[in-house]
mmCIF file as Biopython writes it, N, C-alpha, C and O atoms, coordinates in Angstrom:
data_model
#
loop_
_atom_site.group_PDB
_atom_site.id
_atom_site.type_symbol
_atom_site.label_atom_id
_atom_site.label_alt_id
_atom_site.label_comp_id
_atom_site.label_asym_id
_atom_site.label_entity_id
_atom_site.label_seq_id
_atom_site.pdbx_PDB_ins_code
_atom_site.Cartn_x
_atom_site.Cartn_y
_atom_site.Cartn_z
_atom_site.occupancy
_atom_site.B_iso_or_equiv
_atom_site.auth_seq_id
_atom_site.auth_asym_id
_atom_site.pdbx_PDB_model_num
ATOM 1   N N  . UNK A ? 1  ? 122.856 139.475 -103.122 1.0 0.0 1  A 1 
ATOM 2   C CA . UNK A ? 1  ? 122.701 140.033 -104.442 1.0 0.0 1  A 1 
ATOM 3   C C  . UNK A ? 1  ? 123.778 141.069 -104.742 1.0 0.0 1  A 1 
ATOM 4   O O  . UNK A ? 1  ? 123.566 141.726 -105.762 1.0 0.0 1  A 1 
ATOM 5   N N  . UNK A ? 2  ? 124.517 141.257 -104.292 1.0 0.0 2  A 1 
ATOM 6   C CA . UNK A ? 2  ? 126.109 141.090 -104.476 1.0 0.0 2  A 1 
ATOM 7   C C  . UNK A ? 2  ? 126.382 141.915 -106.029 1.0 0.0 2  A 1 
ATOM 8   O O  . UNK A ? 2  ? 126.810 143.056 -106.204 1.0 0.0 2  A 1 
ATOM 9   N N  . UNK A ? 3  ? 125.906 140.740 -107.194 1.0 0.0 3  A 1 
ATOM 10  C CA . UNK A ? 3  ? 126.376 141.045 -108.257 1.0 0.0 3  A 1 
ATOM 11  C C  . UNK A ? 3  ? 125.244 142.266 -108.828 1.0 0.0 3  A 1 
ATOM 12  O O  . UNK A ? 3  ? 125.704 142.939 -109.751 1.0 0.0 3  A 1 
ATOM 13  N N  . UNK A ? 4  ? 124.016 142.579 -108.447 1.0 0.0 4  A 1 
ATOM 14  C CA . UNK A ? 4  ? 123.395 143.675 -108.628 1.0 0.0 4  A 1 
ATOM 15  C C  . UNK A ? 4  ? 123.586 144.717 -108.190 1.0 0.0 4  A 1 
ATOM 16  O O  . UNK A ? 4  ? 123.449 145.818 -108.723 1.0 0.0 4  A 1 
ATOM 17  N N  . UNK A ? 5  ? 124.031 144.357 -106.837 1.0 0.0 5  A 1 
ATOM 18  C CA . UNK A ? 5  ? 124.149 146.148 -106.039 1.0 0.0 5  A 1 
ATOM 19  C C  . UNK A ? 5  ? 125.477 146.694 -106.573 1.0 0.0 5  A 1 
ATOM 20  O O  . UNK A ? 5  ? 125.425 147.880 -106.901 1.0 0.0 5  A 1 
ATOM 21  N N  . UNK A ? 6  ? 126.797 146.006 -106.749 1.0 0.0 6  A 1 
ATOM 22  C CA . UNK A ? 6  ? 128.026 147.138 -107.215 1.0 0.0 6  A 1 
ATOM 23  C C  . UNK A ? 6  ? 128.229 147.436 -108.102 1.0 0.0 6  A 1 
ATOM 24  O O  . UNK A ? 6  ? 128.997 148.367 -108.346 1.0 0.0 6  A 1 
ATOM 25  N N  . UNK A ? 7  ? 127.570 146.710 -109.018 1.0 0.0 7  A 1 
ATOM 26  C CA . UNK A ? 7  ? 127.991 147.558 -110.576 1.0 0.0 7  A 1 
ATOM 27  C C  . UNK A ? 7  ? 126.515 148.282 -110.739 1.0 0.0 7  A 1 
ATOM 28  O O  . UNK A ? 7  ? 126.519 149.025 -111.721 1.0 0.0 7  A 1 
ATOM 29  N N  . UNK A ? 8  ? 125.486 148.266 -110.165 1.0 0.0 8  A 1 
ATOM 30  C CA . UNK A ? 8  ? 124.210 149.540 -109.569 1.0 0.0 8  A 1 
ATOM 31  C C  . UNK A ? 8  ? 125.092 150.555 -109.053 1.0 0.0 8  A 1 
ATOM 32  O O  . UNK A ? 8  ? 124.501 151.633 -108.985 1.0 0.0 8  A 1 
ATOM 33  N N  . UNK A ? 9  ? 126.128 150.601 -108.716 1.0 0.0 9  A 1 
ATOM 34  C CA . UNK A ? 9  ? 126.276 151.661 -107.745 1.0 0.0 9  A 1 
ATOM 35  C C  . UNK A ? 9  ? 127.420 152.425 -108.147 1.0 0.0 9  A 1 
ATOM 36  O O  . UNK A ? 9  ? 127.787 153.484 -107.638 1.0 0.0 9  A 1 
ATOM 37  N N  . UNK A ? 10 ? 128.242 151.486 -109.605 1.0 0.0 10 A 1 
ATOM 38  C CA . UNK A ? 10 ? 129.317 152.090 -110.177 1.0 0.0 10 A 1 
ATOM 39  C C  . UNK A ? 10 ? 128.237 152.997 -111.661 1.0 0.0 10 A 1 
ATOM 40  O O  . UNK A ? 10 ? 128.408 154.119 -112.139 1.0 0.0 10 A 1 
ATOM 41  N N  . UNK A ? 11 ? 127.182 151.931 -112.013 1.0 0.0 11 A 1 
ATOM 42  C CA . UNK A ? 11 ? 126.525 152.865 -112.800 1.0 0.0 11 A 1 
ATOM 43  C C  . UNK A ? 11 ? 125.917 154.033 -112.487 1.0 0.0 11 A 1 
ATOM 44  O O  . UNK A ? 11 ? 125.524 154.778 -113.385 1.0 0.0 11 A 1 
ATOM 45  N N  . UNK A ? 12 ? 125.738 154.389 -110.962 1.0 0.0 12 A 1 
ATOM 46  C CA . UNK A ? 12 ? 124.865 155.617 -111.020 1.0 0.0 12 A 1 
ATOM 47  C C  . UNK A ? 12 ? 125.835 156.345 -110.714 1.0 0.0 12 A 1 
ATOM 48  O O  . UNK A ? 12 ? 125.633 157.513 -111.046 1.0 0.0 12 A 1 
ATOM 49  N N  . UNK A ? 13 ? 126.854 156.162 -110.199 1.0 0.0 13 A 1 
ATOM 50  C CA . UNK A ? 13 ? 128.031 157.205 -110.053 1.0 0.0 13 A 1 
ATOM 51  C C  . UNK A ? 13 ? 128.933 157.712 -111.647 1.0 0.0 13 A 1 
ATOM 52  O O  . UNK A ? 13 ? 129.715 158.647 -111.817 1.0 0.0 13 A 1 
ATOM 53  N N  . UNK A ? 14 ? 128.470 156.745 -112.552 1.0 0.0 14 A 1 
ATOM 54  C CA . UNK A ? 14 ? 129.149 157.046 -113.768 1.0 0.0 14 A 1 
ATOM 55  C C  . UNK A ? 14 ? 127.547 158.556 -114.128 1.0 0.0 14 A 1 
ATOM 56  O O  . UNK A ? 14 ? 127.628 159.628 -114.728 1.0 0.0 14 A 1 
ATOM 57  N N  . UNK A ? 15 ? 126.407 157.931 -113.470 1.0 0.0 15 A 1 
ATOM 58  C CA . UNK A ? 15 ? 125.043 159.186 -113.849 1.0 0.0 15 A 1 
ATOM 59  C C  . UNK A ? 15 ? 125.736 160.539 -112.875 1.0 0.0 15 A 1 
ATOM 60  O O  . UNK A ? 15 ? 125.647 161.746 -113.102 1.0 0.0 15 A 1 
ATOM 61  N N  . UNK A ? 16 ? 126.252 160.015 -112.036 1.0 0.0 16 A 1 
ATOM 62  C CA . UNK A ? 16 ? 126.095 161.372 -111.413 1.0 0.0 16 A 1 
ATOM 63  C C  . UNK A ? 16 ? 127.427 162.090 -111.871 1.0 0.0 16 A 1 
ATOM 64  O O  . UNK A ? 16 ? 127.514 163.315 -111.793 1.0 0.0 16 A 1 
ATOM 65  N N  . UNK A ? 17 ? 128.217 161.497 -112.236 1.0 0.0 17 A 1 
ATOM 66  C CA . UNK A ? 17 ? 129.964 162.171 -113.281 1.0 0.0 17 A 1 
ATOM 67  C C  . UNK A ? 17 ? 129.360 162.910 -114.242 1.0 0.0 17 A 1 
ATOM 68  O O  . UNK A ? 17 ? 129.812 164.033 -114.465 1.0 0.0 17 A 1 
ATOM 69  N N  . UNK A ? 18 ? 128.135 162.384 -115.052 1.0 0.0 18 A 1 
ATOM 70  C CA . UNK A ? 18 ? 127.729 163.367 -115.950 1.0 0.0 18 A 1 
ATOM 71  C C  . UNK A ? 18 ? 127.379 164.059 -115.993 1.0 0.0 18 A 1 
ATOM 72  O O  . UNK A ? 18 ? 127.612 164.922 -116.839 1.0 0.0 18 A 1 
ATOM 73  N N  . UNK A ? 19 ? 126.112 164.155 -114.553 1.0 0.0 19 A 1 
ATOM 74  C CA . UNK A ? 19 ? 125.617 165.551 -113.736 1.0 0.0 19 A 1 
ATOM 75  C C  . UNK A ? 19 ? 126.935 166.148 -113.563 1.0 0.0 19 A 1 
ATOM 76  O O  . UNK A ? 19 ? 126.991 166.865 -114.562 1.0 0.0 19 A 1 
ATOM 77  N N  . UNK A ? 20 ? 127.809 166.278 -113.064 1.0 0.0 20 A 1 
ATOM 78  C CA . UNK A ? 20 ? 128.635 167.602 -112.652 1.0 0.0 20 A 1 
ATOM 79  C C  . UNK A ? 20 ? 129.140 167.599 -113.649 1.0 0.0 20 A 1 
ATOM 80  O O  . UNK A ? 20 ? 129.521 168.753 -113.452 1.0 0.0 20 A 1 
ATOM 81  N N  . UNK A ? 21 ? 129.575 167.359 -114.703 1.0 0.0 21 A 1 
ATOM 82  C CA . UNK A ? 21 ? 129.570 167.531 -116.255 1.0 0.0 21 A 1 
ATOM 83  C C  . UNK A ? 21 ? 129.395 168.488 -116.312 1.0 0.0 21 A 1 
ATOM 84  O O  . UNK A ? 21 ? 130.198 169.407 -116.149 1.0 0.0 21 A 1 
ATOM 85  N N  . UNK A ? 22 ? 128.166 168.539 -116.590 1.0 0.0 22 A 1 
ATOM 86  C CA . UNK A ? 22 ? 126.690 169.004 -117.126 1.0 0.0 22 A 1 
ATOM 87  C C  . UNK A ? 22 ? 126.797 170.681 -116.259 1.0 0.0 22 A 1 
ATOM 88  O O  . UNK A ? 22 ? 126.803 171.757 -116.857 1.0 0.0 22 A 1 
ATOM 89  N N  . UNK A ? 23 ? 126.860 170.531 -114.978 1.0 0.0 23 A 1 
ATOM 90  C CA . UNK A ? 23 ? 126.975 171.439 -114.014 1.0 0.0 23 A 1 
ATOM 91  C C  . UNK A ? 23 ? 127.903 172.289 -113.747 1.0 0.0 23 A 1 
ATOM 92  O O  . UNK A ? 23 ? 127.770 173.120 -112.849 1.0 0.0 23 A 1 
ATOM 93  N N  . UNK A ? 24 ? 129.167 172.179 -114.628 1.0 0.0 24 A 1 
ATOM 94  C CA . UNK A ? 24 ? 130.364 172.267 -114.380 1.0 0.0 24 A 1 
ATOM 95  C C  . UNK A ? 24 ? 130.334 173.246 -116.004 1.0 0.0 24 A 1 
ATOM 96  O O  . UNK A ? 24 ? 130.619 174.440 -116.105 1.0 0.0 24 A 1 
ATOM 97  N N  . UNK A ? 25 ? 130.031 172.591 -116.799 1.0 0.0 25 A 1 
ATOM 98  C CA . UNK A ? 25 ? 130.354 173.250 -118.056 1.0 0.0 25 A 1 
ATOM 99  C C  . UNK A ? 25 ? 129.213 174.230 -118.103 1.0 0.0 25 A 1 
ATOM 100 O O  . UNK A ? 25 ? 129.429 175.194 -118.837 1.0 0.0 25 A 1 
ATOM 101 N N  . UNK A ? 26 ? 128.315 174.213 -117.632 1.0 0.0 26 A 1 
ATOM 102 C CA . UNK A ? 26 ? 126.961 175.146 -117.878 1.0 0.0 26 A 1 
ATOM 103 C C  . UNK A ? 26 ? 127.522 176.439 -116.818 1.0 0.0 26 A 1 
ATOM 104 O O  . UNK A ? 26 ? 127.145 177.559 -117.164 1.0 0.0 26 A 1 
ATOM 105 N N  . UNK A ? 27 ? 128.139 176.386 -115.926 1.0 0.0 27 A 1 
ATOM 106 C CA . UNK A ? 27 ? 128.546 177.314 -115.191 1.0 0.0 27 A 1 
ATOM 107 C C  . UNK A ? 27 ? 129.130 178.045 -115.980 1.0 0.0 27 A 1 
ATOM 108 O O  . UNK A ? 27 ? 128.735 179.160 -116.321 1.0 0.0 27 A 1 
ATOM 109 N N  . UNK A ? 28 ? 130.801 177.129 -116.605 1.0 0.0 28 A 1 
ATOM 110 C CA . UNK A ? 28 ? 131.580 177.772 -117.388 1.0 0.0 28 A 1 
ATOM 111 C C  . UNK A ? 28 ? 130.865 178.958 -118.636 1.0 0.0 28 A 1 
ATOM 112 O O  . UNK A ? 28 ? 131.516 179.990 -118.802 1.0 0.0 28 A 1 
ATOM 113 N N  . UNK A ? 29 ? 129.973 178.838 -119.206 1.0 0.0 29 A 1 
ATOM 114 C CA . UNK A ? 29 ? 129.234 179.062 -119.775 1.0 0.0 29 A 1 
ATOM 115 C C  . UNK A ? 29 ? 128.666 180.320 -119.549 1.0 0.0 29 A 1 
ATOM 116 O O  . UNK A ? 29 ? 128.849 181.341 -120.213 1.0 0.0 29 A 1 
ATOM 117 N N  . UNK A ? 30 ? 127.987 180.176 -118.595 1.0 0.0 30 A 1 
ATOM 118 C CA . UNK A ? 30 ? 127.536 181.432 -117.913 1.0 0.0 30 A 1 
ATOM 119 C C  . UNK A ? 30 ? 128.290 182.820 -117.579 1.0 0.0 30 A 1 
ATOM 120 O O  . UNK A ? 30 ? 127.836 183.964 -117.567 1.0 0.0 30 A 1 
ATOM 121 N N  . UNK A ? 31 ? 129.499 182.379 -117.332 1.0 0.0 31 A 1 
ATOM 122 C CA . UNK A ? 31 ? 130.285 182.964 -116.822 1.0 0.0 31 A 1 
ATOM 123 C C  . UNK A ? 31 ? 131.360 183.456 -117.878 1.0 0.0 31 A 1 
ATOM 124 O O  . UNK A ? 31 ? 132.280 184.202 -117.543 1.0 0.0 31 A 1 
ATOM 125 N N  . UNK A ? 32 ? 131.233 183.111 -118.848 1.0 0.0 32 A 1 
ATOM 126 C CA . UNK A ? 32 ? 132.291 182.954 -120.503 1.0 0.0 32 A 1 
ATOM 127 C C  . UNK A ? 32 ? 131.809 184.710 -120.766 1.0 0.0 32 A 1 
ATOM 128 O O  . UNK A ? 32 ? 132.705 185.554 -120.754 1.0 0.0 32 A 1 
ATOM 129 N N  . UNK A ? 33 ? 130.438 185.110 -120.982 1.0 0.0 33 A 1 
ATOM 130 C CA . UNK A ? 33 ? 130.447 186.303 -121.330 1.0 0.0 33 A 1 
ATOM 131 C C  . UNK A ? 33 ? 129.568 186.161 -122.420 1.0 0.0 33 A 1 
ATOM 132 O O  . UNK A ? 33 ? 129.276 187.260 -122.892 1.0 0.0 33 A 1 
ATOM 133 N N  . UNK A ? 34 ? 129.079 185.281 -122.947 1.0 0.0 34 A 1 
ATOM 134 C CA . UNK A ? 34 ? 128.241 185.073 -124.106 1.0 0.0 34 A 1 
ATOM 135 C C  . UNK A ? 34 ? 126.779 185.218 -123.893 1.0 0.0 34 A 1 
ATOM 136 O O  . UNK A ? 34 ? 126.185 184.783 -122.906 1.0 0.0 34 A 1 
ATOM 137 N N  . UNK A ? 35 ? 126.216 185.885 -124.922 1.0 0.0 35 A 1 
ATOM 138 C CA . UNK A ? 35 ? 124.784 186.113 -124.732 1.0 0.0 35 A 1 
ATOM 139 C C  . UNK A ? 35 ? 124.057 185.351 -125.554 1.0 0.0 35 A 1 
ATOM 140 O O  . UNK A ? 35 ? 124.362 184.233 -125.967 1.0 0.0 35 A 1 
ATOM 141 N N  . UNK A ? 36 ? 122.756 186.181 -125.867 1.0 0.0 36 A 1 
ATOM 142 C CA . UNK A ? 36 ? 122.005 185.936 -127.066 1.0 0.0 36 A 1 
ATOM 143 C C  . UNK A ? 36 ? 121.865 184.213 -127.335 1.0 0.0 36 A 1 
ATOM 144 O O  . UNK A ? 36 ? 121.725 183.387 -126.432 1.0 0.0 36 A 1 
ATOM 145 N N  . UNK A ? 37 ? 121.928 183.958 -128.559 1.0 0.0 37 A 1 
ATOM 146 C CA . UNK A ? 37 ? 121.772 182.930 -129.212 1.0 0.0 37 A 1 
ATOM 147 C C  . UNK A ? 37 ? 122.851 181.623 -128.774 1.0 0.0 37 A 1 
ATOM 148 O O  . UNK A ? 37 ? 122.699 180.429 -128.516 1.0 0.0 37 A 1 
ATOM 149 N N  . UNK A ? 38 ? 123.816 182.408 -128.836 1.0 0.0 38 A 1 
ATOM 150 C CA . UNK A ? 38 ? 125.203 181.586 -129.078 1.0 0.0 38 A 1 
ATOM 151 C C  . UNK A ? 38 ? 125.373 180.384 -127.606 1.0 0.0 38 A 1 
ATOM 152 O O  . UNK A ? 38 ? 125.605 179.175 -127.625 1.0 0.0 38 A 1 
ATOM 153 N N  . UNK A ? 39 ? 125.109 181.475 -126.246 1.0 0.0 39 A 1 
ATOM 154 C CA . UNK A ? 39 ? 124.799 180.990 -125.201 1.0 0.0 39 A 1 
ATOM 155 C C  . UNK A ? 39 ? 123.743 179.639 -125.341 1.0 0.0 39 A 1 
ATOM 156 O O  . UNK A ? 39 ? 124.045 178.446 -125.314 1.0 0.0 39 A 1 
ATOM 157 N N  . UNK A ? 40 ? 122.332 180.306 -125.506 1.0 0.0 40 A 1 
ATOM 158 C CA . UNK A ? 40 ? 121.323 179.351 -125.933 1.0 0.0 40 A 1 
ATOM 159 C C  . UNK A ? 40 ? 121.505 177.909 -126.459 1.0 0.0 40 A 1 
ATOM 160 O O  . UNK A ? 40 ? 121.060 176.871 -125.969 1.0 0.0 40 A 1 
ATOM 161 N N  . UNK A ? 41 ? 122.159 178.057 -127.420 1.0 0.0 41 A 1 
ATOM 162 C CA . UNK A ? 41 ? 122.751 177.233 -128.283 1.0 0.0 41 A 1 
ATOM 163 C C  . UNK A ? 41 ? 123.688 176.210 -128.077 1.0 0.0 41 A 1 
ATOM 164 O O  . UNK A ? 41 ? 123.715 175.120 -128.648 1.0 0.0 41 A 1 
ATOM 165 N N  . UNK A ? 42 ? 124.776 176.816 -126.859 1.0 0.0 42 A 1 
ATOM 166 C CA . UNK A ? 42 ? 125.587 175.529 -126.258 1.0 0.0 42 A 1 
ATOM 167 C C  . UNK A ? 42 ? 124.922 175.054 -125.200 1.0 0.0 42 A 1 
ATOM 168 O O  . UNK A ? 42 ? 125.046 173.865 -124.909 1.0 0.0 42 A 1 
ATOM 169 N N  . UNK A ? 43 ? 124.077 175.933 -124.422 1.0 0.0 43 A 1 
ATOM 170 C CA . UNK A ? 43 ? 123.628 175.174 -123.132 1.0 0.0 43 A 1 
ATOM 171 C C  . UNK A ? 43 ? 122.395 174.303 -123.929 1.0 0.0 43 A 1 
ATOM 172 O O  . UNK A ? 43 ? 121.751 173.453 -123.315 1.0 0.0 43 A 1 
ATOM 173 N N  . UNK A ? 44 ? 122.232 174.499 -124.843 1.0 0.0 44 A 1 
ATOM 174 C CA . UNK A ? 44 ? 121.284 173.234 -125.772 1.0 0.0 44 A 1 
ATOM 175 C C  . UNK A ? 44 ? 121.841 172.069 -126.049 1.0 0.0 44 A 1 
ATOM 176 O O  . UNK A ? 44 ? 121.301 170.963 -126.017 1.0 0.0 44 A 1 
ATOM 177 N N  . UNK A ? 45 ? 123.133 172.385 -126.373 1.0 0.0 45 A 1 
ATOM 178 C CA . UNK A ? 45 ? 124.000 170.698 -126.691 1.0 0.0 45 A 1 
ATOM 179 C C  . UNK A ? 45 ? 124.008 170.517 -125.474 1.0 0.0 45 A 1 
ATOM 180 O O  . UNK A ? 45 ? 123.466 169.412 -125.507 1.0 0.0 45 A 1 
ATOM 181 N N  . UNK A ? 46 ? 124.270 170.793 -123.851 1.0 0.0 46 A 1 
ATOM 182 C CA . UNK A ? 46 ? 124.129 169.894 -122.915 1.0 0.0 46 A 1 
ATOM 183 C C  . UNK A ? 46 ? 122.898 169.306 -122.774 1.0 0.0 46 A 1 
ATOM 184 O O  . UNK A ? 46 ? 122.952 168.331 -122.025 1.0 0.0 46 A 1 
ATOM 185 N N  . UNK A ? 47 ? 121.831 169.534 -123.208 1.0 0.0 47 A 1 
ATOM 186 C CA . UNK A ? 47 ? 120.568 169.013 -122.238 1.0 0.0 47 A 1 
ATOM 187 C C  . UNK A ? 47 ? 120.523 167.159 -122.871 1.0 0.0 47 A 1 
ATOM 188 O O  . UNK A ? 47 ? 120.189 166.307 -122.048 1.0 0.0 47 A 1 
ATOM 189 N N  . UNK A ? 48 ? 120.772 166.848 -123.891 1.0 0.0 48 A 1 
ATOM 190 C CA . UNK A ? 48 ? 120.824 165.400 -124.308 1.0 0.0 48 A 1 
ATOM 191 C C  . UNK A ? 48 ? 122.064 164.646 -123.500 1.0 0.0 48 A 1 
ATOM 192 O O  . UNK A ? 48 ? 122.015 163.423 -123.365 1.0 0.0 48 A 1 
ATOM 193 N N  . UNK A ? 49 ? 123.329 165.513 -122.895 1.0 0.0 49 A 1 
ATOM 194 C CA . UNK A ? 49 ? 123.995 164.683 -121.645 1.0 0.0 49 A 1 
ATOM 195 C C  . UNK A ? 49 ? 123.614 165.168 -120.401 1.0 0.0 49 A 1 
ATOM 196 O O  . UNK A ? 49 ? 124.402 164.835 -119.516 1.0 0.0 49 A 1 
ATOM 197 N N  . UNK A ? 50 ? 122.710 165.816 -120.046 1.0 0.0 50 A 1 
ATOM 198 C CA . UNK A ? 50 ? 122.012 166.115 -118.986 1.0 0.0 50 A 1 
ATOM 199 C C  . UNK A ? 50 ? 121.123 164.908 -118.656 1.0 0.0 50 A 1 
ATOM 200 O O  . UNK A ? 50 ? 121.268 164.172 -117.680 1.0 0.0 50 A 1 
ATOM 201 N N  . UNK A ? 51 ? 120.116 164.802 -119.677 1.0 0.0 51 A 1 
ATOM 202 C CA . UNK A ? 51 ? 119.284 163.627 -119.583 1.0 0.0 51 A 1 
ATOM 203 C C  . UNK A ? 51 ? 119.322 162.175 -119.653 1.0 0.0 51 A 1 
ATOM 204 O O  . UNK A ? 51 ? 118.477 161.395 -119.214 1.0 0.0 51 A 1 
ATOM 205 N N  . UNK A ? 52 ? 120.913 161.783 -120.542 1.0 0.0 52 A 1 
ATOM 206 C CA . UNK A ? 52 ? 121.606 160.693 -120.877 1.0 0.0 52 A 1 
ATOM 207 C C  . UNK A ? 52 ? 121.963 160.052 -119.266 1.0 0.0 52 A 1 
ATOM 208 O O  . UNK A ? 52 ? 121.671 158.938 -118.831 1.0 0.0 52 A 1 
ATOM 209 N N  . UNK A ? 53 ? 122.756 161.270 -118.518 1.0 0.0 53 A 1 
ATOM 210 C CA . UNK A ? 53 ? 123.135 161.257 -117.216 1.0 0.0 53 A 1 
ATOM 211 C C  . UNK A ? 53 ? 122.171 160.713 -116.481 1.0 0.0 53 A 1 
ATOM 212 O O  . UNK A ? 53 ? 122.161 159.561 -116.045 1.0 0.0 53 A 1 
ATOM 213 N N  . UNK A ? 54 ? 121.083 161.812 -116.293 1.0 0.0 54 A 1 
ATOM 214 C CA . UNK A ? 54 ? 119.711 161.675 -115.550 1.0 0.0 54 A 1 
ATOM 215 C C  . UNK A ? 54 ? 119.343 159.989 -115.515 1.0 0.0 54 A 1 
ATOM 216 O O  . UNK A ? 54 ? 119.164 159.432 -114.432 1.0 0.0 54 A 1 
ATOM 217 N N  . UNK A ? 55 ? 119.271 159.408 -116.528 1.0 0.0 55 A 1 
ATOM 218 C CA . UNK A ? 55 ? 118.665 157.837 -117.211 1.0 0.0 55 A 1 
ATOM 219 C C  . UNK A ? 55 ? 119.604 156.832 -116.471 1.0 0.0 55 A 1 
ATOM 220 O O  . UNK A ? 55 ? 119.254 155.748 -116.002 1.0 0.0 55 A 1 
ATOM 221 N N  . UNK A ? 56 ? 121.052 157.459 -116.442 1.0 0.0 56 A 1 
ATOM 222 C CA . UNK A ? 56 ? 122.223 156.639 -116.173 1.0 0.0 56 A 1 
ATOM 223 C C  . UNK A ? 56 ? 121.918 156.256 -114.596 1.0 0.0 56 A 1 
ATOM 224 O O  . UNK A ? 56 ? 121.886 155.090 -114.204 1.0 0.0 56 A 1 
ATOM 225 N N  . UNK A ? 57 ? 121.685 157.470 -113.698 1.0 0.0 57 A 1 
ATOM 226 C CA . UNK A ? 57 ? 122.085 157.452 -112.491 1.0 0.0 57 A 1 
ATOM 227 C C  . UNK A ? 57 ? 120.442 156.573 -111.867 1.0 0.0 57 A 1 
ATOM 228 O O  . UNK A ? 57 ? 120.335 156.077 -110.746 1.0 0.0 57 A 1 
ATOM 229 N N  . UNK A ? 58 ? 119.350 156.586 -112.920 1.0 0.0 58 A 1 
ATOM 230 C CA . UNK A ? 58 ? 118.521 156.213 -112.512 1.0 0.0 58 A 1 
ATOM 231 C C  . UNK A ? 58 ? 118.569 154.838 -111.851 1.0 0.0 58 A 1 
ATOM 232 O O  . UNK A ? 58 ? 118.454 154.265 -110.767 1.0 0.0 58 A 1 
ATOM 233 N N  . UNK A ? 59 ? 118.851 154.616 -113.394 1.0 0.0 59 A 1 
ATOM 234 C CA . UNK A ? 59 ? 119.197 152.757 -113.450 1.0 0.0 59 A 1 
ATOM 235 C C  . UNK A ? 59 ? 119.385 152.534 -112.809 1.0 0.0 59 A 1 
ATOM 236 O O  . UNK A ? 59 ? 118.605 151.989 -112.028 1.0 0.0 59 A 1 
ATOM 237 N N  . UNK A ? 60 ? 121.102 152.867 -112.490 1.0 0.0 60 A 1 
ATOM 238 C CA . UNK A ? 60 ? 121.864 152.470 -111.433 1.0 0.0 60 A 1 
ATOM 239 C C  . UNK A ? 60 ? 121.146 152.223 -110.014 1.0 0.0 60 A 1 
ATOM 240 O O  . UNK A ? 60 ? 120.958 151.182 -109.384 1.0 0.0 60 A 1 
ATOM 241 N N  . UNK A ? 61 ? 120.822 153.538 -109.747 1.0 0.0 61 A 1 
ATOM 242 C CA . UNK A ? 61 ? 120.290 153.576 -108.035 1.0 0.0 61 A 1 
ATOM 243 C C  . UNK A ? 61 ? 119.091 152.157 -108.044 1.0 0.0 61 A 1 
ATOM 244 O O  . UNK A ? 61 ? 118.905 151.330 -107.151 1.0 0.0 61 A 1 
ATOM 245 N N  . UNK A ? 62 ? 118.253 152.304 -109.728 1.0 0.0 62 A 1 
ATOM 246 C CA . UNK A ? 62 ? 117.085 151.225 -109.289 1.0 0.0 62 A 1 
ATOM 247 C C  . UNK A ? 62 ? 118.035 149.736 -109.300 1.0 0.0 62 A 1 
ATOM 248 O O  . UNK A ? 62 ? 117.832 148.833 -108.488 1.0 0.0 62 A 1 
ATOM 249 N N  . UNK A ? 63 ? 118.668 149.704 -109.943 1.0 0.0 63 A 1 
ATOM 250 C CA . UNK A ? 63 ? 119.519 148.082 -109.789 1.0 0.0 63 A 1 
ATOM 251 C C  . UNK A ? 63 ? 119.813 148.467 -108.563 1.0 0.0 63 A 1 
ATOM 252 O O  . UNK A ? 63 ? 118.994 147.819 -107.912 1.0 0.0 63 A 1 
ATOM 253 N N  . UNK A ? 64 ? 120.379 149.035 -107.867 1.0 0.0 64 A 1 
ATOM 254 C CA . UNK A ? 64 ? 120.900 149.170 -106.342 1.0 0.0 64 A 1 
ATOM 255 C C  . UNK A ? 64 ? 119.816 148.738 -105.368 1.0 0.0 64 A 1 
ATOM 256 O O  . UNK A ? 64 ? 119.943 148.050 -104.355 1.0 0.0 64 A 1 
ATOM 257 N N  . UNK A ? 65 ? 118.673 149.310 -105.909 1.0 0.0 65 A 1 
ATOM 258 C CA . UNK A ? 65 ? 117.360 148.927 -104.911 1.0 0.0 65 A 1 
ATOM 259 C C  . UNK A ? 65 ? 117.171 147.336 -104.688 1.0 0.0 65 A 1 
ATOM 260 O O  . UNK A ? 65 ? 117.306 146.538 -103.761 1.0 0.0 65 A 1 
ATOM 261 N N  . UNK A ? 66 ? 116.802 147.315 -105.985 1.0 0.0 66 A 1 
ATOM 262 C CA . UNK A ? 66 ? 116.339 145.995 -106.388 1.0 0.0 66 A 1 
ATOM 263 C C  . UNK A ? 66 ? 117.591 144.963 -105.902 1.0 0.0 66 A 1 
ATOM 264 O O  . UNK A ? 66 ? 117.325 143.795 -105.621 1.0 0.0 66 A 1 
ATOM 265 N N  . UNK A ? 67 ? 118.771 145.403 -105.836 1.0 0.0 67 A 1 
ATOM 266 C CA . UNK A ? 67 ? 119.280 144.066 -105.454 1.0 0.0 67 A 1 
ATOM 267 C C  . UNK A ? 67 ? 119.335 144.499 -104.256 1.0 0.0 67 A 1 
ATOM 268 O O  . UNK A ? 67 ? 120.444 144.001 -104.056 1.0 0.0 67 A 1 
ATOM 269 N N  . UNK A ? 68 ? 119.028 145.145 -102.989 1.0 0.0 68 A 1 
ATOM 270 C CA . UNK A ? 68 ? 118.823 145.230 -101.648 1.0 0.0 68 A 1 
ATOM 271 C C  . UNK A ? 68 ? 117.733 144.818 -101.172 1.0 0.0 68 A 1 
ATOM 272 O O  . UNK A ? 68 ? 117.556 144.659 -99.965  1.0 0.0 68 A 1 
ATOM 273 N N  . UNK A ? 69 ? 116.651 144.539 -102.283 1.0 0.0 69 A 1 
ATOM 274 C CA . UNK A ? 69 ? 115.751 144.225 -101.961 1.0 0.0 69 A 1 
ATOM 275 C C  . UNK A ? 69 ? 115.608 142.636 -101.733 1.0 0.0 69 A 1 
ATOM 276 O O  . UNK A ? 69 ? 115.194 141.951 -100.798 1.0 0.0 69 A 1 
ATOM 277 N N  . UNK A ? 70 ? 116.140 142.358 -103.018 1.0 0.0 70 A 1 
ATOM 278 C CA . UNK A ? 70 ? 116.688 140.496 -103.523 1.0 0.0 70 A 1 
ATOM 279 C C  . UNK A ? 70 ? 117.001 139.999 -102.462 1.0 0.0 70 A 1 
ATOM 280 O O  . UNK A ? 70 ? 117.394 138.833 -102.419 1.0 0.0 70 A 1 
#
């Protein structure tokens, strides 16, 4: 099952590119100097590629299963 497990395994690595994204810019963030709202507010636009990610890497790993399982 060949054709399930590597592109399972290129999709969850495209989930987990978005995690350190995600991880990478939220640091930046933190560390920028911004408070209050403004802060709030961008680490809010990440959480929909936080979770986009999250969904991505899922898939992937479950196609990975499932065709190890096949």
């Amino acid at each position: 099952m060949d054709y399930l497990v590597i592109p399972g395994a290129i999709i969850a690595l495209i989930g987990i590119a978005g995690l350190a994204y995600c991880i990478i810019q939220a640091n930046k963030l933190r560390t920028s100097g911004l408070e209050g709202e403004e802060l709030v507010g961008k680490l809010r636009a990440l959480i929909p590629i936080n979770l986009a990610s999250v969904f991505t890497a899922t898939i992937g790993l479950a196609a990975v299963v499932i065709g190890m399982l096949l």
